[in-house]
VORO-128324 format. One record per residue (C-alpha): residue in one letter; residue number from 1; x, y negated, z negated. Coordinates in nm, 4 decimals, padded with zeros to 6 digits. Last residue first. Layout:
BEGIN
A NUM X Y Z
...
END
This chain:
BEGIN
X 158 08.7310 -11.5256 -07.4532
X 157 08.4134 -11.6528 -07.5828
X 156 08.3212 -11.2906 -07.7090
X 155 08.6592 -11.2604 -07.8874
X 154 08.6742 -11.5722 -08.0754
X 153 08.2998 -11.4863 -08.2513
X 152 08.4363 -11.1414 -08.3585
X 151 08.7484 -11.3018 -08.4917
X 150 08.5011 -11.5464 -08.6868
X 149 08.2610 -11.2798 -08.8499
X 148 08.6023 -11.1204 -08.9882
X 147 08.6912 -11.3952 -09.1079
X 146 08.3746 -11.4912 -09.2570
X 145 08.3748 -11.0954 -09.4020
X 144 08.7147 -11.1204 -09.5381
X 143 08.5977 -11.4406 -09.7321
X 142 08.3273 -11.2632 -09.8521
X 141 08.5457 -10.9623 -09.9722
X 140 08.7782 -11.1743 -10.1355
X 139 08.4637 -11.3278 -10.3515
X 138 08.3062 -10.9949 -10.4192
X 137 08.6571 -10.8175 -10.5183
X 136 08.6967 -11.1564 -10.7781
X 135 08.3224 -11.1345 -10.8812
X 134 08.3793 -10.7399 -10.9948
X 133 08.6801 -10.8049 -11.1917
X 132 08.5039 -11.1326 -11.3481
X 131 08.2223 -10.9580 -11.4400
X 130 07.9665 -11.2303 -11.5682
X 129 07.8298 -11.1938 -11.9437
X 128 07.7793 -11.0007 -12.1682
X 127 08.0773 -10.7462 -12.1663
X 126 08.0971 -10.3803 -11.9870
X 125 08.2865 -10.5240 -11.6879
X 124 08.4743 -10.8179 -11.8157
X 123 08.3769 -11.1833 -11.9267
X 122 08.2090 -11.0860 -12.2706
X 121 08.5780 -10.9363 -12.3354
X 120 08.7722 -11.2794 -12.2416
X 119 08.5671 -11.4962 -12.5083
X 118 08.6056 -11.2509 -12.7257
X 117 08.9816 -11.2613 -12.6878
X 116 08.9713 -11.6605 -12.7467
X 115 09.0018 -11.9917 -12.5476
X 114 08.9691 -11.8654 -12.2054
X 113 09.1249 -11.8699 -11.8532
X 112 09.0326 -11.5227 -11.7292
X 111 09.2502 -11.4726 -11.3655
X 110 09.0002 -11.2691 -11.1336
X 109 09.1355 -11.5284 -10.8103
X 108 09.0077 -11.3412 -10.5071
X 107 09.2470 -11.3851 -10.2361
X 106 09.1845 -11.3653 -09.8690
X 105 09.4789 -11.3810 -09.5987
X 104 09.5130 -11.6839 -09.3870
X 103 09.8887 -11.6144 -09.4824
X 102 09.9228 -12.0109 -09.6185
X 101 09.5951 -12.0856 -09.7243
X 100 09.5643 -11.7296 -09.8719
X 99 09.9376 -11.7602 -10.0846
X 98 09.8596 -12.1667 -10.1461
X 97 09.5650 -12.0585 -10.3745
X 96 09.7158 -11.7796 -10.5534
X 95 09.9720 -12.0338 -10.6402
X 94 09.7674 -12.3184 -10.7619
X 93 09.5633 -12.0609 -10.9672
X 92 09.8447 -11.9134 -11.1718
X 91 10.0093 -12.2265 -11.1619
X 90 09.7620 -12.4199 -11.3262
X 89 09.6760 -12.1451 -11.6084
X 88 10.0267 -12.0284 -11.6902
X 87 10.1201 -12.4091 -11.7547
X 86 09.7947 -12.5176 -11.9420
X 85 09.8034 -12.2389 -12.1527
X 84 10.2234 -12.2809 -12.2347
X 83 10.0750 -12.6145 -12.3570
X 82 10.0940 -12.4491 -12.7378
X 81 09.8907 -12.3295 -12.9990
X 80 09.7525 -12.0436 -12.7934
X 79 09.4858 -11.9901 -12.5115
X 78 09.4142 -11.7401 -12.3707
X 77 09.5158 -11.6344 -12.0222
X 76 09.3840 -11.3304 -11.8659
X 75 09.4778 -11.1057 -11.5736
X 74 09.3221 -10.9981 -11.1887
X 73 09.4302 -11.0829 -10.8781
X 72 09.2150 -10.9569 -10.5123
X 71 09.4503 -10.9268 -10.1888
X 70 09.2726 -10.9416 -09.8830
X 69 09.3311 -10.7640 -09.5104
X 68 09.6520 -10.5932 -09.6887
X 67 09.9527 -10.4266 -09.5209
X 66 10.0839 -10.7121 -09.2864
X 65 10.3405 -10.7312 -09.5848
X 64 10.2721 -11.1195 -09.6139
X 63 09.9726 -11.0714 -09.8104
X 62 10.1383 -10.8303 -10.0229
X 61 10.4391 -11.0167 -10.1525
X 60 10.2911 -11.3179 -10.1838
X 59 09.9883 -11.1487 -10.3875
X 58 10.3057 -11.0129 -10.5972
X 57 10.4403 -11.4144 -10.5958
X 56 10.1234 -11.5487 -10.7220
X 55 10.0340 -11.3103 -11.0132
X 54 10.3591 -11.3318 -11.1694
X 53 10.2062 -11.6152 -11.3991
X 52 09.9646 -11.4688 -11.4982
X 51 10.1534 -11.1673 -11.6388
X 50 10.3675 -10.8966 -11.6160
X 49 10.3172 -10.7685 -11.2930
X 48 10.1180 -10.4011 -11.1856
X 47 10.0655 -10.3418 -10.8266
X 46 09.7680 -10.1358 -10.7029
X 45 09.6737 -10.0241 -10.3745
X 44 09.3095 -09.9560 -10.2204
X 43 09.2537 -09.8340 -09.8957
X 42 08.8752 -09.6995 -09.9360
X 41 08.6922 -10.0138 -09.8845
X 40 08.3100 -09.9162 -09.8621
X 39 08.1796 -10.1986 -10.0563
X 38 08.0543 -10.0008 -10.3239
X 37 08.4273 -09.9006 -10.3801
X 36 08.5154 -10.2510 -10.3715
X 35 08.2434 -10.3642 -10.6403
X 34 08.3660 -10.0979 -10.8550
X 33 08.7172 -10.0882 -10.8231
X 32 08.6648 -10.4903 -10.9164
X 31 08.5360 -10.4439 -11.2247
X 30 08.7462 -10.1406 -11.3586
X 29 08.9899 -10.3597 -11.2757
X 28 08.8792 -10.6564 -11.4761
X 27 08.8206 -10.3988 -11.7885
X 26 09.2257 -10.2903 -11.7063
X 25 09.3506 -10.5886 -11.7245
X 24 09.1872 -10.6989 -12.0318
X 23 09.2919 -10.3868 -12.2307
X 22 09.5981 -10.4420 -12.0933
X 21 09.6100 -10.7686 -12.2267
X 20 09.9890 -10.8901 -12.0584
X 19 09.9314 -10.6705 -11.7572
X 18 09.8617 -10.8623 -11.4331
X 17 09.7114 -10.7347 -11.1976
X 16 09.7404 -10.7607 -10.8249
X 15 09.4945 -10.5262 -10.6701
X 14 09.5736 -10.4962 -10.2481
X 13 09.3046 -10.4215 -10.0025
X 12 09.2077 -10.2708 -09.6822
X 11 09.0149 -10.2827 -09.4237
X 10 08.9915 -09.9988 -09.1483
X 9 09.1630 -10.1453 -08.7897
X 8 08.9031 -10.1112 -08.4982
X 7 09.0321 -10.3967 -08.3090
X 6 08.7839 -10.6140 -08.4956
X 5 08.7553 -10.4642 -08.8845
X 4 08.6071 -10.1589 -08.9416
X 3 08.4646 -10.0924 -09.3063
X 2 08.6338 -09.8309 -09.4926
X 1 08.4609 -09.4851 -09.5686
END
């Protein structure tokens, strides 16, 4: 069962991923299904983009829908011979960024910026180190929560 929100709305949340390593993609959403399920959020929707780079515009898209109450954004980068890396990398996070400061909506950025495909895999669920699925849906959800916390606070001064 969802967590109510003020006004006794039920939260939910959008997955933005992006689908260049699939095997990536779908590791980080294994990730962050997890940590949202154990959060209690059961209106979940997926959208599939390319890549990276598309990331931005789809959380756009369903931030400003009124659907979503956070939008998490999950791909991989790795780097190649070329300063395409730097490109996909700087916009990818610039413009998840400017989608949650401008729609006030949450965004968890799960975007791997790496130098090699083992680097990526020890960074998704089932690898050695941090879950970067998981941390995006934990990071969203925290920001949902002081928003949350802050709509409950404006209410009992008005």
């Amino acid at each position: 069962m969802s967590r109510p929100a003020p006004g006794g709305r039920t939260d939910r949340v959008a997955l933005c991923v992006a689908r260049f390593y699939a095997e990536l993609a779908d590791k980080l959403e294994a990730g962050a299904r997890a940590a949202l399920v154990q959060a209690g959020i059961v209106g979940l929707d997926r959208f599939e983009v390319p890549g990276a780079f598309e990331l931005p515009l789809a959380a756009a898209y369903a931030a400003r829908s009124g659907l979503y109450d956070a939008v998490v954004c999950l791909g991989a980068v790795i780097r190649g011979e070329t300063d395409h890396y730097d490109y996909v990398c700087t916009e990818a996070a610039r413009g998840i960024q400017q989608v949650q400061l401008e729609t006030g909506v949450p965004c968890g950025f799960g975007v791997l910026t790496v130098d090699t495909m083992e680097q990526a895999l020890e960074r998704v669920a089932g690898g050695s180190m941090r879950d970067s699925g998981r941390s995006a849906a934990e990071a969203a959800l925290a920001s949902l929560a002081v928003k949350h916390a802050l709509a409950r606070e404006r209410s009992a001064v008005s």
